[in-house]
N, C-alpha and C positions, 0 to 999 in steps of 0.2 A: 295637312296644310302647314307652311312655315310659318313658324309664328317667332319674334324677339323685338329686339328694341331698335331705334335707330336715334342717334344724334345727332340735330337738327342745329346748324347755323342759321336762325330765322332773320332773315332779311329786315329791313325798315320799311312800313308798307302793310304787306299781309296779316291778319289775325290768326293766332294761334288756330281756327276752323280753317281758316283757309289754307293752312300748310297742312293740317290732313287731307284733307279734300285731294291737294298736290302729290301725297305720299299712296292716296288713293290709287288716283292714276297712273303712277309709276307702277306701285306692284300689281293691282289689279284685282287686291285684297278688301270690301269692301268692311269689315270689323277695323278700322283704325282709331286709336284715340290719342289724347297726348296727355302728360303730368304734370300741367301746371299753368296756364296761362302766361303768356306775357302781350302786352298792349301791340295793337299798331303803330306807335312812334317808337319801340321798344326793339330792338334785335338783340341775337345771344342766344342760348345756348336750349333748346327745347327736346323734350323725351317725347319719343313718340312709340306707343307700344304697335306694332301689325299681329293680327290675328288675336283670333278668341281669346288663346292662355295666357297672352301678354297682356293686352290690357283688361284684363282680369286682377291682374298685377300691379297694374300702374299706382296705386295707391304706396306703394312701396318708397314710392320718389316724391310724394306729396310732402311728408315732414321732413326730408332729410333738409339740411342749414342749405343756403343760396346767399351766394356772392356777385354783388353787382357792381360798373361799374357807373356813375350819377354823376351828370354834369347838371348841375344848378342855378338858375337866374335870380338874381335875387334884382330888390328894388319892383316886383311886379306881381301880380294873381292873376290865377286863373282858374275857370271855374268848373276845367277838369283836373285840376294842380299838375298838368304836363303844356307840352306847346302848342296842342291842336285846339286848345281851349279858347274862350275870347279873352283877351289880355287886358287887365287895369291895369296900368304903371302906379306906379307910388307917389304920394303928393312930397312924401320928405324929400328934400334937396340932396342933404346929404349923410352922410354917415361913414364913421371912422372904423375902414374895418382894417385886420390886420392879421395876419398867419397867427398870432398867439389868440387873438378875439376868436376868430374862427376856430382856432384848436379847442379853447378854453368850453367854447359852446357845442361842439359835436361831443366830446369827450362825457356832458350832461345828457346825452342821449344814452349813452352804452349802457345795455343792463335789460333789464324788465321795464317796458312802457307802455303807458297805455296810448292809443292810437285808434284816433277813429276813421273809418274807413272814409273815401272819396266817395262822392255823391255818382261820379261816374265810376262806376266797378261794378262786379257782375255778382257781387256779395246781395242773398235773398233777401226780402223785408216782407215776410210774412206771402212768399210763393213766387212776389215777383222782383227780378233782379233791377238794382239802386240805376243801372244806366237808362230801363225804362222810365221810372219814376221823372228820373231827369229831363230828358229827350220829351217828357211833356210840359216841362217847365215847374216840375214840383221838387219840391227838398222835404226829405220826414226826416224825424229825429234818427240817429242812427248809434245805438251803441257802443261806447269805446271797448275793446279787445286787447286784450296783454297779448302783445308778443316780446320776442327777446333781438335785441340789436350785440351782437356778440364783440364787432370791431367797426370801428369807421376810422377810416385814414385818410387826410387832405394829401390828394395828391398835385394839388394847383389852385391856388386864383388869383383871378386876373383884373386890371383895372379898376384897382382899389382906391383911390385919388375921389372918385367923384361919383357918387349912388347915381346922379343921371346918365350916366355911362351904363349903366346896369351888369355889375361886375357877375361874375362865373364864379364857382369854386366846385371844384371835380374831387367826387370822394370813392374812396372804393369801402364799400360796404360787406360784411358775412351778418347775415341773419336770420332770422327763425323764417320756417314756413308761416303765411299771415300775414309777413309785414309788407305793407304798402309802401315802395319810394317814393312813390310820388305826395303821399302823407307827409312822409318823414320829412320833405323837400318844404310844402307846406309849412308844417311847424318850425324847420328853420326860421324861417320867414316872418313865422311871427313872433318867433322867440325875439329877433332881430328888430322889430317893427317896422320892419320895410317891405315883407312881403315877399315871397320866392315862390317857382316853379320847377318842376323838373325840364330841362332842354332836352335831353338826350338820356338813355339808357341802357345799358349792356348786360347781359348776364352774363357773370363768365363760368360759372359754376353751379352745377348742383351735387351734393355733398363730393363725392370718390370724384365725379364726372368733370370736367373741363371743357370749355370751347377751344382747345385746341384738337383735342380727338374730333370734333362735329365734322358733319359731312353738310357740302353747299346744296342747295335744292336743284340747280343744276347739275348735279351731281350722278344723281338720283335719276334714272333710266329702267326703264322695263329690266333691260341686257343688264344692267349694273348695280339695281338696290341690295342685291343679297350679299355682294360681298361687304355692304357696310353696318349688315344686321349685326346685334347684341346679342349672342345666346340666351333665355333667360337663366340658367344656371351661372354663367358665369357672374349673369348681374346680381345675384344674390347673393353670390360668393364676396364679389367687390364691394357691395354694400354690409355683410356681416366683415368681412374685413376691415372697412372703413369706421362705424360704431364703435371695433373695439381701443382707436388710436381717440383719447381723452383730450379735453380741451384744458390743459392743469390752468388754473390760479393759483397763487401763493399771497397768502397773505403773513403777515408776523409783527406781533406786540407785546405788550403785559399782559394783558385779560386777565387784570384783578379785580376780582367781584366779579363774576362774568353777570352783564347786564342789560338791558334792552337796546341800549347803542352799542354795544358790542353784538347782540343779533342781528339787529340791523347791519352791521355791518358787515359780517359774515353774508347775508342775504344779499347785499349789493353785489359783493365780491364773487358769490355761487353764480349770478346769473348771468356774470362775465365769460363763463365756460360751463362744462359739467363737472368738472370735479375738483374738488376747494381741498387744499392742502395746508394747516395754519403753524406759524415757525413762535413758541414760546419763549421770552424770553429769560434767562437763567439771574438770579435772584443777584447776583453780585456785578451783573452787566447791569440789569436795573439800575441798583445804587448809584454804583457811578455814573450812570446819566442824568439820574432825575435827583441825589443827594440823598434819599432813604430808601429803605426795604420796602417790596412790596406787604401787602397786609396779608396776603396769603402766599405762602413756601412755593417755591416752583413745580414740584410735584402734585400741589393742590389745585394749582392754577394750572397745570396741562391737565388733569383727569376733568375739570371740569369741562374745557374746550374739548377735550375726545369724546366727551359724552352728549355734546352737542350736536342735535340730525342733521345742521346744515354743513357740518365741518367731517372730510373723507378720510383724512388723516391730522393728529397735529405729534410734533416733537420740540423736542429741547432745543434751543437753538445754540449750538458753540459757539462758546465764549471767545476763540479768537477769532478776529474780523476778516482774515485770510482764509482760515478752517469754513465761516461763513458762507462763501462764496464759493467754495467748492461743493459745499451744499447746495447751494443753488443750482449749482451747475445737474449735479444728480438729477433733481428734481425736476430740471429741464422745463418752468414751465412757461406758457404763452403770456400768461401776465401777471406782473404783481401788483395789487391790489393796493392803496396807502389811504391809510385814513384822511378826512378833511386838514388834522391837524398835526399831524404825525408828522417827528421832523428827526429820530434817533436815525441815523444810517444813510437819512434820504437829501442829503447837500450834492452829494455827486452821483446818487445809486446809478445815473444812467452811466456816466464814464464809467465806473469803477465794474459793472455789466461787461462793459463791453472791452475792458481792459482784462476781464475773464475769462472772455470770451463766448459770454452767455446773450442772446438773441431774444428778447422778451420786452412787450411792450408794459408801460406804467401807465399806472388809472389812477387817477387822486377820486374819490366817492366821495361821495354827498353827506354833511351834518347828518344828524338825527336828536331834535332836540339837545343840542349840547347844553341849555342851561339845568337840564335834568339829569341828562344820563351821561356823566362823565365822571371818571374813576377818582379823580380829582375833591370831586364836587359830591360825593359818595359817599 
């Protein structure tokens, strides 16, 4: 029997069973299954294994990262946090939002978060799934779940002037398997105090795969499903392929005394990607920034940051500011990391990036007790 995968543009509408069921009757194959769910208000991009030894398989595509993309209502709830829910509007009038508010606040998402799942999701409670529980008008308590939000990007919003308009803001999301947009959309909302939903929803990725490769259900014909099968070799190939390209961080400081905000730190910065690279910096660049020497010699203060589990690499960072940046450039990584207060290098880091020619997003992280753990203060 032929058995591989096929790449499903899921329409707005059908549930992920019911685009098997579709894949059924195209090939004629009754073993079909898919790798991952996505809603009925939801379209984008769906694996769907045919035959026995594919999805046997399927779990392969279960962890890899997923990319969406998320148009948002904010000003409203609902009580499946998507549009097909019943809608509260918000009693606040208004509220002052603005590209840098909105950046300032998704930016407090990226990382590790905990996230509790929607009451409507097909997540077990003890054998039966949360949307029955719902569907009879119950809510139980529900576990929050660490997943990992890797990036969110405002790609738009709209009708900002006045919360009774109930403005938009469309992001493009990469995140761990787990995570709920429609959560995430949620906790906007209430981080905001106005209350958000998800409107719309797209996948556009699952880790190597893309909706641009997907084939339409229409597509999909007795006569025509095979030439759009997945081998399953090749799809192991493309996924061992894909795991081995790293998701770098960069981070770079003193780290003298290396100390529990400096772990923390490292830890926000690790779960920005997989692999954390830290840039030290050299004892007479110190001075001249801060006006004295660090308390420990530069060699003392990289061996301890090397010996640290959450850090892949750390080095010495050159002393000249030119030499610097072509470091970086080596390094190539997807983001650099900047402490809550960290201010040596970072008045123009983004020009002076991209005057390098270096392509990489900036995260400012979150305190960790600073009245405690600051080197400072030490």
């Amino acid at each position: 029997m032929t058995s591989g995968f096929l790449l499903i543009n899921k329409p707005i509408g059908p549930t992920s069973h019911d685009v098997v069921d579709m894949v059924r009757r195209a090939t004629g194959i009754r073993t079909v299954g898919h790798a991952g769910t996505l809603d009925p208000f939801a379209s984008g991009l769906l694996i769907v294994g045919v035959g026995r030894e594919a999805t046997r398989q399927l779990d392969q595509f279960k962890n890899l990262p997923k990319t969406y993309i998320a148009t948002i209502r904010l000003g409203a709830r609902s009580d499946t946090d998507d549009r097909t829910g019943q809608i509260e509007e918000s009693r606040i009038k208004n509220l002052e939002l603005s590209s840098e508010k909105i950046e300032k606040l998704i930016q407090s998402f990226i990382g590790e978060v905990e996230q509790t799942p929607p009451m409507y999701s097909a997540k077990k409670i003890k054998g039966q799934k949360l949307y029955e529980i719902a569907r009879q008008g119950r809510t139980v308590e529900r576990k929050p779940a660490n997943v990992t939000i890797h990036s969110i990007e405002l790609l738009d919003i709209s009708d900002t002037e006045k919360l009774k308009n109930c403005p938009t803001i469309k992001l493009k999301i990469n995140c761990s398997s787990g995570t709920y947009i429609r959560a995430l959309a949620r906790d906007i909302g209430e981080e905001l105090q106005c209350g958000a939903y998800c409107e719309e929803l797209t996948r556009t990725a699952i880790g190597p795969y893309t909706l641009s490769e997907a084939t339409t259900l229409e597509q999909l014909t007795p006569l025509t499903w095979q030439q759009y099968l997945q081998p399953i070799a090749d799809c192991k190939l493309q996924i061992a392929e894909s795991e081995k390209l790293k998701i770098i961080v960069l981070v770079f400081g003193t780290f003298d005394l290396l100390h529990p905000g400096h772990l923390d730190f490292f830890r926000q910065a690790k779960a920005l990607g997989d692999y954390l690279i830290a840039g030290v910096g050299r004892d007479q660049v110190v001075a001249a920034l801060k006006g004295k020497l660090p308390r420990q010699k530069e060699h003392e203060r990289l061996a301890a940051v090397q010996e640290c589990s959450l850090v892949d690499e750390a080095y010495l960072l050159p002393d000249n500011p030119e030499e610097r940046f072509q470091w970086i450039k080596k390094i190539n990584p997807a983001v650099i990391a900047l402490g809550y207060d960290q201010t040596a290098f970072t008045d123009h880091l983004a020009q002076d990036l991209a005057r390098h020619g270096i392509d990489c997003r900036i995260v400012r992280l979150k305190p960790y007790h600073p009245d405690r753990y600051k080197s400072s203060k030490m």
